[in-house]
C-alpha positions, 0 to 999 in steps of 0.5 A: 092990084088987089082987085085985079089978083081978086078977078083973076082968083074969081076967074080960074075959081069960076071957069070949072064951075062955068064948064059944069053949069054949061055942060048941065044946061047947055050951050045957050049959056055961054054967051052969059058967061062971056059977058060976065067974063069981061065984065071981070075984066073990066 
């Protein structure tokens, strides 16, 4: 449980500063950003 409510922190924490790192770098980032998305998930 702990885990779960810790990813999902992780989660809202990370897709802003996911937002800004593909808006700086590109869209070529967004595929490293789902893998890392649901690896979190699981």
């Amino acid at each position: 449980m702990v885990d779960g409510i810790a990813g999902a922190a992780a989660c809202t924490v990370y897709e802003p500063l996911a937002g800004a790192v593909v808006e700086w770098t590109g869209l070529g980032f967004v595929p490293l950003l789902l893998v890392v998305a649901i690896w979190m998930w699981n």
